[in-house]
SEZA-33661 format. One record per residue (C-alpha): x, y, z; residue in one letter. Coordinates in nm, 3 decimals, padded with zeros to 5 digits, always signed. Each point is the difference from the previous one (the first is absolute). Layout:
N
X,Y,Z,A
...
This chain:
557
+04.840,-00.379,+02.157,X
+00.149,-00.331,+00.062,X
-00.037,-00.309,-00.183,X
-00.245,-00.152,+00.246,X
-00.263,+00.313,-00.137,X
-00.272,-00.101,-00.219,X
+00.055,+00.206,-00.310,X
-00.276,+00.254,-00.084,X
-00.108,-00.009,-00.403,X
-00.039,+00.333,-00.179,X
-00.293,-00.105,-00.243,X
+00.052,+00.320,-00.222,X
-00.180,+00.262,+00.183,X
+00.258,+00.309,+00.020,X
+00.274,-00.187,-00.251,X
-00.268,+00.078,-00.258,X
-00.077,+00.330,-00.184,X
-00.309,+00.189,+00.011,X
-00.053,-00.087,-00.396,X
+00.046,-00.373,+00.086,X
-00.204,-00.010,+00.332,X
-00.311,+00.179,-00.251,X
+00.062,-00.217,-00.250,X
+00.001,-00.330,+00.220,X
-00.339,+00.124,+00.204,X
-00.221,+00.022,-00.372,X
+00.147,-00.312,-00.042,X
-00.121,-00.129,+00.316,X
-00.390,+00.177,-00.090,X
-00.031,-00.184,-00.323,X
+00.173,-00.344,+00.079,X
-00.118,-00.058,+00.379,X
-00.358,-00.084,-00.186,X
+00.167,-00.239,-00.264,X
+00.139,-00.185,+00.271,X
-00.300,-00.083,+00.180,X
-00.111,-00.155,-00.291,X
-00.028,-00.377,-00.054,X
+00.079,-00.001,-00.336,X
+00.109,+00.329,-00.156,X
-00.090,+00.054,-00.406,X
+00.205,+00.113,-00.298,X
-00.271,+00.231,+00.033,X
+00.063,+00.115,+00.309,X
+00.361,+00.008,-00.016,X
-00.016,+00.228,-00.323,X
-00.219,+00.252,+00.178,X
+00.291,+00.030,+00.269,X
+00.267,+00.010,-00.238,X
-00.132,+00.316,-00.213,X
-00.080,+00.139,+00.360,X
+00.327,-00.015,+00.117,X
+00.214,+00.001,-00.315,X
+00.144,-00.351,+00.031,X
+00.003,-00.332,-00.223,X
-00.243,-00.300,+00.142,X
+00.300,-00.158,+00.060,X
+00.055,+00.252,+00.272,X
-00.310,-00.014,+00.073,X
-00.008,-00.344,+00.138,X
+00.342,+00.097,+00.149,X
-00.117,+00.206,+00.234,X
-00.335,-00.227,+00.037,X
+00.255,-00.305,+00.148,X
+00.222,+00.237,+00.197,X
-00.345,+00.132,+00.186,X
-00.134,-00.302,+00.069,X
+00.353,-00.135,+00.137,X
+00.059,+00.316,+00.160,X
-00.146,+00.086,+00.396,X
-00.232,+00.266,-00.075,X
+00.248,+00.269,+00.007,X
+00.032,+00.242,-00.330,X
+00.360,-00.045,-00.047,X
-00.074,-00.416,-00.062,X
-00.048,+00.192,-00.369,X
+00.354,+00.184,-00.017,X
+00.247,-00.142,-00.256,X
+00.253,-00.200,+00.108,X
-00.092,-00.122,+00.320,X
+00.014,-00.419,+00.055,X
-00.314,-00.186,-00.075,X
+00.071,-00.266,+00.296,X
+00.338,-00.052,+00.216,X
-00.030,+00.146,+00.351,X
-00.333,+00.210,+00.111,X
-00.092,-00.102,-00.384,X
-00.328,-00.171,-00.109,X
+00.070,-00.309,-00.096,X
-00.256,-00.223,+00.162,X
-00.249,-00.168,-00.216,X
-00.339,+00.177,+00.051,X
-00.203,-00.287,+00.166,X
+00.198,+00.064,+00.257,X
-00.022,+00.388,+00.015,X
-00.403,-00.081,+00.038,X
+00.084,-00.226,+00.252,X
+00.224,+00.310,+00.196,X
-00.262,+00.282,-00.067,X
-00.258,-00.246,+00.072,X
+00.114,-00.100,+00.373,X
+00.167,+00.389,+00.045,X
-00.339,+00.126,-00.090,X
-00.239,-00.251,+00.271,X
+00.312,-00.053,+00.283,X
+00.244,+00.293,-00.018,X
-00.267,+00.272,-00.053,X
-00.188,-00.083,+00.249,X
-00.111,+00.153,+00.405,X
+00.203,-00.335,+00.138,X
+00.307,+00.216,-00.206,X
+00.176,-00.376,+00.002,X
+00.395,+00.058,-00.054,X
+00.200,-00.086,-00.289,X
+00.092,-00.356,+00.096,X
-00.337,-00.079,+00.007,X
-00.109,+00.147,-00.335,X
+00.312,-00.231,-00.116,X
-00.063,-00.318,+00.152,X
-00.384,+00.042,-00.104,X
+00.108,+00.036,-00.345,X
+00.241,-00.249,+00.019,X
-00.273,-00.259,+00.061,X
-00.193,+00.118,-00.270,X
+00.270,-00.032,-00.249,X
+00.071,-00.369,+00.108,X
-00.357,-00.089,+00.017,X
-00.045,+00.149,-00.393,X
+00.361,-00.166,-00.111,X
+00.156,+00.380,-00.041,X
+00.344,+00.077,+00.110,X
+00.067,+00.201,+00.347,X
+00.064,+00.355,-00.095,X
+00.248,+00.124,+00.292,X
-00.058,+00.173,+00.313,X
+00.146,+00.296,-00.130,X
-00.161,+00.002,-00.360,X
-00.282,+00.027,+00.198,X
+00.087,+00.274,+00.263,X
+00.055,+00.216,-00.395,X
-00.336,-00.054,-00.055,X
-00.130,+00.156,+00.311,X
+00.250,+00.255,-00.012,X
-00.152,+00.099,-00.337,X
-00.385,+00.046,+00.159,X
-00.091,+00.323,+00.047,X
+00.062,+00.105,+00.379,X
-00.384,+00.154,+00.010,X
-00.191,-00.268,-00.086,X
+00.207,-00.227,+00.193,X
-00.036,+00.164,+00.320,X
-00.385,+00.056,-00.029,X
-00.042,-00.381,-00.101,X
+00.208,-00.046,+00.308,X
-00.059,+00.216,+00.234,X
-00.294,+00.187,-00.096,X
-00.084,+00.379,-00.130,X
+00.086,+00.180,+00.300,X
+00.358,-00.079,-00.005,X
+00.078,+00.001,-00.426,X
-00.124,+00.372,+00.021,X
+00.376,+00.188,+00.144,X
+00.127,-00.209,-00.346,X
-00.225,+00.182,-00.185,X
+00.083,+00.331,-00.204,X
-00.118,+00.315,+00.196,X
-00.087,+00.193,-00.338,X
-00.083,-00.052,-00.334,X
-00.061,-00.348,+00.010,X
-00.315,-00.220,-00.156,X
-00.229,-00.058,+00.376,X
+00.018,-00.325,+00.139,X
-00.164,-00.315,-00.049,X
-00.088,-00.252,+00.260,X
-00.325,-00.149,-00.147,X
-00.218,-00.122,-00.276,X
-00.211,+00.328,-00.153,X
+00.258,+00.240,+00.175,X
+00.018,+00.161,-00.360,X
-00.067,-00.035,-00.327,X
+00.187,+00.146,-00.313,X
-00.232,+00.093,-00.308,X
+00.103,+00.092,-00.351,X
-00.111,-00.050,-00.396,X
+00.158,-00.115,-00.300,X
-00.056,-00.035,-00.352,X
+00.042,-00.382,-00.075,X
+00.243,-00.095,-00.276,X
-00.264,-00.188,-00.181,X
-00.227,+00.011,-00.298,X
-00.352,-00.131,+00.081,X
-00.231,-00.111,-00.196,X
-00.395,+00.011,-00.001,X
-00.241,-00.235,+00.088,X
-00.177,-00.068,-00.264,X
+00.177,+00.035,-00.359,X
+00.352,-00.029,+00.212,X
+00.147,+00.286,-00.182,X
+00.280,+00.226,+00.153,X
-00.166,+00.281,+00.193,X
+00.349,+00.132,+00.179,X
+00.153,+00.019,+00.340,X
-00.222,-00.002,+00.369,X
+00.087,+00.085,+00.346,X
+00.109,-00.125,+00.304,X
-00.039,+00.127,+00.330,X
+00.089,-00.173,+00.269,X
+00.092,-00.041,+00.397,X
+00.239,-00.111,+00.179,X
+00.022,-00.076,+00.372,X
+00.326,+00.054,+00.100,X
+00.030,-00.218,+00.352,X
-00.059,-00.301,-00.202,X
+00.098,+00.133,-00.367,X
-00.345,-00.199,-00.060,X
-00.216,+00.182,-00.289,X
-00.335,+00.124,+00.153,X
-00.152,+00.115,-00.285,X
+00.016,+00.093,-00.334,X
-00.223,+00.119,-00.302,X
+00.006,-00.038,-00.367,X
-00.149,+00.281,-00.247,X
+00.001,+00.115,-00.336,X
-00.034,+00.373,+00.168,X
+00.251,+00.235,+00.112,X
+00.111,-00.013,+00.365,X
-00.215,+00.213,+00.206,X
-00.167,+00.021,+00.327,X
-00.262,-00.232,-00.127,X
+00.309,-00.246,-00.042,X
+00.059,+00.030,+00.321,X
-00.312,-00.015,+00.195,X
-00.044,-00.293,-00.232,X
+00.362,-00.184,+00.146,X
-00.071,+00.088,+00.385,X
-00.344,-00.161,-00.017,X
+00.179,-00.314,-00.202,X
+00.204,-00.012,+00.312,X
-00.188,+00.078,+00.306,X
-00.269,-00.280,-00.162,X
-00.045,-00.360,+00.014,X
+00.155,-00.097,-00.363,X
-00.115,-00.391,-00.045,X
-00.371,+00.155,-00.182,X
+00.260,+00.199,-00.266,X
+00.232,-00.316,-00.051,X
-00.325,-00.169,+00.003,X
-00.154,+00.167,-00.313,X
+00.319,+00.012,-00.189,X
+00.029,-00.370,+00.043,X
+00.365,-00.026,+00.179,X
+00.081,-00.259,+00.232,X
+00.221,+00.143,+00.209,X
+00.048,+00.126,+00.376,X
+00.002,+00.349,+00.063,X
-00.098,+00.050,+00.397,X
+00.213,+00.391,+00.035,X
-00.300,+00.248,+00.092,X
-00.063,+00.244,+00.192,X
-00.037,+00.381,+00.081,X
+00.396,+00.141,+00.005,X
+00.091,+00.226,+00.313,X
+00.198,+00.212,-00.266,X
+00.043,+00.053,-00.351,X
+00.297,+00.164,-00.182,X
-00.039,+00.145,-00.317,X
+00.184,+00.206,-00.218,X
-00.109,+00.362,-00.088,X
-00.219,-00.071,-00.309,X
-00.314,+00.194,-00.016,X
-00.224,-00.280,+00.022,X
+00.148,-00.080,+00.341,X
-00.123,+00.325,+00.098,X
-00.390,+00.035,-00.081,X
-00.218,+00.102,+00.299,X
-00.154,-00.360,-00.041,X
+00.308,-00.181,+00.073,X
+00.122,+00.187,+00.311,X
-00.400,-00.018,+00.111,X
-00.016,-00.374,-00.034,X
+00.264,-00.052,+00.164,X
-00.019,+00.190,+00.283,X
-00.378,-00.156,+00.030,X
+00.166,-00.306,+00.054,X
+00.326,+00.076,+00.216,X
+00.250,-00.010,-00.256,X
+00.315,+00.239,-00.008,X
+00.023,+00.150,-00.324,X
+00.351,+00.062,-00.049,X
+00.228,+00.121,-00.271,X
+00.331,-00.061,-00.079,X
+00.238,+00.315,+00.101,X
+00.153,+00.175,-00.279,X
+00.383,-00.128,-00.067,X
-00.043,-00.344,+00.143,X
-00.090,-00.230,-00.247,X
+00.067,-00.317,+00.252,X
-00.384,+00.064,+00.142,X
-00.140,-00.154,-00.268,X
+00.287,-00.247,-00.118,X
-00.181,-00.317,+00.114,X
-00.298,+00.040,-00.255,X
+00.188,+00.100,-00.282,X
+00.251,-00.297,+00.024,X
-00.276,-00.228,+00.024,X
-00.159,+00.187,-00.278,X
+00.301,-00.018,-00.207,X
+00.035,-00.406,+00.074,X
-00.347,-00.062,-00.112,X
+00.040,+00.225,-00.300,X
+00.301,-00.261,-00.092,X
-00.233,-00.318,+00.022,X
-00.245,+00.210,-00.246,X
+00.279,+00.001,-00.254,X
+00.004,-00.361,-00.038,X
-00.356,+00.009,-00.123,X
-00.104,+00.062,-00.365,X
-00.038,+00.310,-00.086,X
+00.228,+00.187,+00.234,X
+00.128,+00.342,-00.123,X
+00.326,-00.046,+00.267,X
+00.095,+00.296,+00.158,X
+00.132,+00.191,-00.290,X
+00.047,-00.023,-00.390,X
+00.320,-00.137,+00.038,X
-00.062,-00.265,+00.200,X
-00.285,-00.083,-00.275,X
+00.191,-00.006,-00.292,X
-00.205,-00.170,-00.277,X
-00.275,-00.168,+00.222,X
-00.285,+00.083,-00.106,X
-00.257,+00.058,+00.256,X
-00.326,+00.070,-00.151,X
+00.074,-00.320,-00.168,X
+00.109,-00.193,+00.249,X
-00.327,+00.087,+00.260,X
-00.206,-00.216,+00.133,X
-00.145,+00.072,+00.345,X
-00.323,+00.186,+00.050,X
-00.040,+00.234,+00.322,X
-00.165,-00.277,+00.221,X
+00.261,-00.265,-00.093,X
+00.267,+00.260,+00.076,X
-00.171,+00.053,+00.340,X
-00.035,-00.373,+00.070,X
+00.399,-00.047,-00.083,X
+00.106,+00.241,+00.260,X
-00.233,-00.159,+00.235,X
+00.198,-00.302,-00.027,X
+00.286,+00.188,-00.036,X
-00.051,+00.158,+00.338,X
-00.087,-00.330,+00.143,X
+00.400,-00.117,-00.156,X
+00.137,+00.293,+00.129,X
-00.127,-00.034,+00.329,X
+00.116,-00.383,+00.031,X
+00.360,+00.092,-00.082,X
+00.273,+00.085,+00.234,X
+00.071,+00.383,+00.001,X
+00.379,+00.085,+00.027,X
-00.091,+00.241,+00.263,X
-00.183,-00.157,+00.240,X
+00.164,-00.388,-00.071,X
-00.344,-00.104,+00.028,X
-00.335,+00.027,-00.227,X
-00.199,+00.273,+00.049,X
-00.332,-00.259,+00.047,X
+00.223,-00.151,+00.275,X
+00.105,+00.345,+00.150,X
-00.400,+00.115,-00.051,X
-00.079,-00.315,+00.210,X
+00.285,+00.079,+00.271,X
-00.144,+00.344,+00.060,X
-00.404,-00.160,-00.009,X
+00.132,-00.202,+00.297,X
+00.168,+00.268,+00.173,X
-00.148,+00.315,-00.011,X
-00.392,-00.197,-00.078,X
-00.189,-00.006,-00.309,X
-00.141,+00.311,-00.209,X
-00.350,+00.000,-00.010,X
-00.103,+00.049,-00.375,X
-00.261,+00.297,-00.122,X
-00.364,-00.187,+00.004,X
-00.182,+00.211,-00.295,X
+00.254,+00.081,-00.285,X
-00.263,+00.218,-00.174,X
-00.042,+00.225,+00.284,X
+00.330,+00.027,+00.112,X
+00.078,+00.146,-00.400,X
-00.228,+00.235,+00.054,X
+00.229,+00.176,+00.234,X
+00.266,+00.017,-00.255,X
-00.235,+00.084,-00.254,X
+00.027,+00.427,-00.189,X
-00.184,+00.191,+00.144,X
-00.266,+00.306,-00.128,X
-00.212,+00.237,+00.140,X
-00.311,+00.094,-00.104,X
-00.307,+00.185,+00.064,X
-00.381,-00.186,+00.006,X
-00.277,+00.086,-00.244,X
-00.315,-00.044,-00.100,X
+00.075,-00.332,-00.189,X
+00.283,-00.099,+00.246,X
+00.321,+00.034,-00.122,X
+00.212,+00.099,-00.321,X
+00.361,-00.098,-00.046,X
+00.162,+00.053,-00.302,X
-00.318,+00.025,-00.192,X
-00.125,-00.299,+00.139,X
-00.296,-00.009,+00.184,X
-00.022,-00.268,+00.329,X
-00.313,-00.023,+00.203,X
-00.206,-00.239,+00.220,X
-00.284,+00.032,+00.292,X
+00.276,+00.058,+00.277,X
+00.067,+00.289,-00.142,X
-00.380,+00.199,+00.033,X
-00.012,+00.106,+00.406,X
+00.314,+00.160,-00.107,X
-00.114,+00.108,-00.327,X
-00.286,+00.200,+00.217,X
+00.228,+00.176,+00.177,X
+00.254,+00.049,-00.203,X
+00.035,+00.408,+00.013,X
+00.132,-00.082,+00.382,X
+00.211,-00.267,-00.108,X
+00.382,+00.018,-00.029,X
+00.229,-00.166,-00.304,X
-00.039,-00.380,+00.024,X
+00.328,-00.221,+00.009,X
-00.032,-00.229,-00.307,X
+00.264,-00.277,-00.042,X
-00.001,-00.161,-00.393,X
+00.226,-00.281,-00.133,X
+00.125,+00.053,-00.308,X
-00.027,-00.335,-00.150,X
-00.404,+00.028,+00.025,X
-00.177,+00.289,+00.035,X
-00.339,-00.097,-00.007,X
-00.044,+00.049,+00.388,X
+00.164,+00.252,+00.258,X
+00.021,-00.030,+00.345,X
-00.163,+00.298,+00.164,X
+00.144,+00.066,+00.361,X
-00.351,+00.054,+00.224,X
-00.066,+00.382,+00.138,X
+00.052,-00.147,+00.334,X
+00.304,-00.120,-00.119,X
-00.071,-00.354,+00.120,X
-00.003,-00.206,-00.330,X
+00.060,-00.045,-00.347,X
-00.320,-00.053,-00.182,X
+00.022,-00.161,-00.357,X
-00.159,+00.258,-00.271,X
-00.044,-00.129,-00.383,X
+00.000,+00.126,-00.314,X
-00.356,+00.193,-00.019,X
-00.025,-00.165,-00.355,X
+00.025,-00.368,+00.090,X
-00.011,-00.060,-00.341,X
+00.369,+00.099,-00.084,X
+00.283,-00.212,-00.037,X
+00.241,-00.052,+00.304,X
+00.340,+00.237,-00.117,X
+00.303,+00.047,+00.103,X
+00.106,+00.380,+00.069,X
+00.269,-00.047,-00.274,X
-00.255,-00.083,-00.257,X
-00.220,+00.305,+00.150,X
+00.274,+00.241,-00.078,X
+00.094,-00.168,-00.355,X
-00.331,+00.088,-00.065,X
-00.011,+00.343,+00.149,X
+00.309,+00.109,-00.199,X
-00.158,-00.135,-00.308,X
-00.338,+00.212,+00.007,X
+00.239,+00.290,+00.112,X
+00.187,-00.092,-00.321,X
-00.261,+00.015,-00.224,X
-00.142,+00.339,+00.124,X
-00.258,-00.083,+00.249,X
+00.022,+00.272,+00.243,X
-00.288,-00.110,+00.261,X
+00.015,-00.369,+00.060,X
-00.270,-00.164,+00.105,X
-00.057,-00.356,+00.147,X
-00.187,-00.186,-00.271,X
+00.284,+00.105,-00.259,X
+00.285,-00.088,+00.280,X
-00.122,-00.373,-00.031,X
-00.107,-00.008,-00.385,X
+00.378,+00.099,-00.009,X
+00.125,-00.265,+00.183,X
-00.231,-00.286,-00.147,X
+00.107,+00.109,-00.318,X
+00.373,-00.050,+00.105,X
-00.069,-00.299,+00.134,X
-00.175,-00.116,-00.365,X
+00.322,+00.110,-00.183,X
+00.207,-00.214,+00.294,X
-00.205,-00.280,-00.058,X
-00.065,-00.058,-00.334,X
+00.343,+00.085,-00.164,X
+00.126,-00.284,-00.207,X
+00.347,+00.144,+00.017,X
+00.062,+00.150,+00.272,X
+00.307,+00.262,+00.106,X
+00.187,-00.066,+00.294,X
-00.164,+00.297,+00.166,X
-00.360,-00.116,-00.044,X
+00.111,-00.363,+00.068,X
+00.148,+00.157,+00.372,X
-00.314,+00.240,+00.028,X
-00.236,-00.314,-00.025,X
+00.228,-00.187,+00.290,X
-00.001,+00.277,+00.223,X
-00.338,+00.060,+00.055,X
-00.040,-00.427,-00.005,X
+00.269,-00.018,+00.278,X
-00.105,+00.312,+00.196,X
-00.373,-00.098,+00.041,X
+00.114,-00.383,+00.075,X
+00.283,+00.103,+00.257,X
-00.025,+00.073,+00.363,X
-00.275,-00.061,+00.290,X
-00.380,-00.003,-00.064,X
-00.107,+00.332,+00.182,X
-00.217,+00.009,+00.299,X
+00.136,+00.268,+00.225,X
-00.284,-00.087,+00.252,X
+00.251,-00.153,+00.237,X
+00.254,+00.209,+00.245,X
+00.313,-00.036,-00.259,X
+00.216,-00.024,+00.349,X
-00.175,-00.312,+00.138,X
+00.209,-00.313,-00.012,X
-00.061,-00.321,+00.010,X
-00.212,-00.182,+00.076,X
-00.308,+00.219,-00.052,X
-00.251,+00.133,+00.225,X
-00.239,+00.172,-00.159,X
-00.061,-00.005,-00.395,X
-00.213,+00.259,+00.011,X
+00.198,+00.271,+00.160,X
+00.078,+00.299,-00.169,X
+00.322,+00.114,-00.100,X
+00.157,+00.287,+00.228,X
+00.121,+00.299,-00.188,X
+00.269,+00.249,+00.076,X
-00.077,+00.328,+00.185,X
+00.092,+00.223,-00.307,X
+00.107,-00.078,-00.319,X
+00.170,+00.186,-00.241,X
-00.067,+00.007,-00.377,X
+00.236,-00.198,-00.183,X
């Protein structure tokens, strides 16, 4: 090598021992999301530190030398020069000016060269007053792209796919709704209810995220357990038009990310794997996919994004952090404040935050990348009838027709549909019923022809709407106190009678307190139903008074 060569840095990537590379990649997982951050919190910082063992101090470190660095993991490694050459010393208006002007002139078809990109952000530096980072400074920040998405933003799919990994890999994604990444959490939070505003313990979160534009599609809030429900609830929050459910939580804030995903990854919990799920979705043409065993970087996306937003929840009162130690002496019973709908109109505007901030990985925001990919690839047509497009997400039972229609669970349903098939029921087959568990005072009965769903009530109009939690409370309580045959009319004396005790205590436990919110939030959340529509018709509709088309066999979930 003469002197003339350019010399050729080794950033730490075989100098470095297995132990050290480990330990600098979880430091990468838990400080890449501090980063991003505007403003990162004591909080916040705290949380990282018990995670990885360090002081805040070092902490903070590591915050400064990521957001100096040029993306690569070793800008974390000890030792290594916060600015001098290939450093990151510019001031960071004018690293939004470069990833600005890289992002809308270098990654572009024209594929401009790098004197271009220069002189273009050269004038935008003069016009704003900022000083002219140099040609090379900026050639480093290319450099540091990754070579896939720059050779699809320039050149298109066709040639970025001989880059791309031949096994093992996470697919490709060229556009908006390519795929979607699903997955649930326990929030580190102590609600409270909404009416005495008393601590009634932790909810959950599920929520999507779709990965082109690292935008959140969708996401649901419950006081239940994750389970299929959960997440026929989530895909219909994203597929649907979400300005009505901003709307009647009262937020004023933009949230235009819907549609129907072309895939969803999931991990391999069992309530991504009811026959509902993997019927809805193939009703309505999306891959149902699960992440291969062994290769947790499938489903990384969500659960970094799920992991940032669980850091913004620890700066509100009541937060339990992410373990005791992080905790300490806070107390957080005491310190709650937020019921379940205040909690669910905070991460609305959360979302709507999150969405308007520049992601490290795409040096854009995701509503800007969303928008990019709307103009490219066209818009997503959003699902016209919420309610019926649930319905295909919705458990489903089998059962067969008698003389007073049908009986699930003890529970008798019945209306004048029902009696030409009534008359001939001997000849007639089990009927598909689909029930949502957050009121089962009407089924949807899938037509012998198998044409429609048809909308059956209780056969007792007269009972109270119920969720199927507060059916099987109920149940196990007459069980409990020796009932062996259960009848109806006991089933719901049991359940008003719970519902008394719920209502009237002047001191409540936490358990009632939550009990009382559930069924409040349950019965008050999601679409009205009316299943009378096709659930796959999009907007705009064409006929209201189609009938929603079911699948050729169902299985009993």
């Amino acid at each position: 090598m003469t002197s003339d060569d350019p010399q050729i840095l080794e950033r730490g990537l075989l100098g470095m021992s297995d132990e050290a590379w480990e330990r600098l990649r979880r430091q990468d997982e838990v400080i890449a999301p501090l980063a991003a951050m505007t403003t990162v919190t004591h909080a916040a910082a705290d949380s990282a530190a018990e995670e990885l063992g360090l002081s805040r101090r070092q902490v903070y470190t590591l915050i400064g030398r990521r957001r100096k660095g040029t993306g690569l993991l070793t800008d974390l490694a000890p030792g290594r020069s916060a600015g001098g050459r290939g450093g990151g010393r510019l001031p960071e208006p004018v690293e939004a000016v470069i990833r600005e002007v890289v992002r809308k002139t270098y990654l572009t078809k024209q594929k401009p060269s790098l004197a271009v990109v220069h002189r273009q952000i050269m004038r935008e530096c003069k016009t704003l007053g900022l000083a002219v980072p140099a040609r090379n400074t900026v050639a480093h920040r290319i450099e540091a792209l990754h070579p896939v998405e720059v050779r699809r933003r320039r050149e298109g799919s066709d040639a970025a796919r001989p880059l791309q990994s031949a096994g093992g890999k996470v697919p490709d994604i060229v556009a908006p709704l390519d795929q979607v990444q699903i997955d649930h959490t326990v929030i580190d939070l102590i609600i409270v209810d909404d009416r005495d505003r008393q601590p009634i313990g932790r909810p959950y979160l599920t929520v999507a995220i779709e990965v082109y534009s690292r935008c959140i599609l969708g996401m649901v809030v419950t006081l239940e357990a994750p389970s299929a429900v959960s997440v026929g609830l989530c895909i219909a929050h994203m597929a649907c038009d979400k300005r009505p459910w901003l709307e009647a939580l009262g937020v004023d804030a933009a949230w235009p990310m819907s549609g129907k995903p072309c895939a969803l990854y999931l991990d391999n919990a069992s309530e991504f794997k009811s026959a509902a799920l993997r019927r809805g979705c193939e009703q309505h043409g999306i891959n149902l996919n699960y992440r291969p065993l062994g290769r947790p970087h499938y489903g990384g996306i969500v659960e970094r994004i799920v992991g940032t937003v669980m850091q913004r929840v620890h700066e509100l009162p009541g937060t339990t952090f992410s373990n005791p130690g992080q905790r300490g002496s806070y107390d957080a019973d005491k310190m709650s404040a937020l019921t379940l709908t205040e909690l669910e109109s905070w991460l609305a505007l959360a979302v709507a935050g999150y969405h308007g901030s520049v992601h490290g990985s795409l040096n854009q925001t995701p509503a800007g990348r969303w928008d990019e990919g709307v103009k490219e690839f066209g818009a997503q047509p959003v699902v016209a009838h919420p309610a019926a497009f649930l319905v295909d997400f919705l458990p489903v039972i089998r059962r067969r027709i008698t003389r007073t229609g049908f009986v699930i669970d003890h529970v008798h349903y019945f209306a004048n549909v029902l009696k030409p098939w009534i008359a001939r029921r001997e000849r007639e087959e089990k009927f598909i019923i689909r029930r949502d568990p957050r009121d089962i005072s009407r089924v949807w009965v899938l037509e012998p022809e198998g044409t429609a769903y048809v909308e059956v009530p209780y056969r007792t109009v007269s009972h109270p709407a119920v969720t199927l939690w507060e059916h099987r409370q109920a149940l196990a309580r007459l069980r409990q106190q020796g009932h062996d045959q259960v009848n109806e009319e006991a089933l719901f004396r049991m359940m008003d009678q719970m519902r008394e005790i719920t209502a009237t205590a002047q001191k409540e436990t936490r358990r009632s307190r939550r009990d009382l919110q559930r069924r409040r939030h349950l019965q008050a959340s999601g679409p009205a139903m009316n299943p009378s529509a096709p659930p796959d018709e999009m907007l705009p509709p064409t006929n209201d008074e189609a009938a929603a088309r079911p699948f050729e066999e169902v299985e009993q979930w």
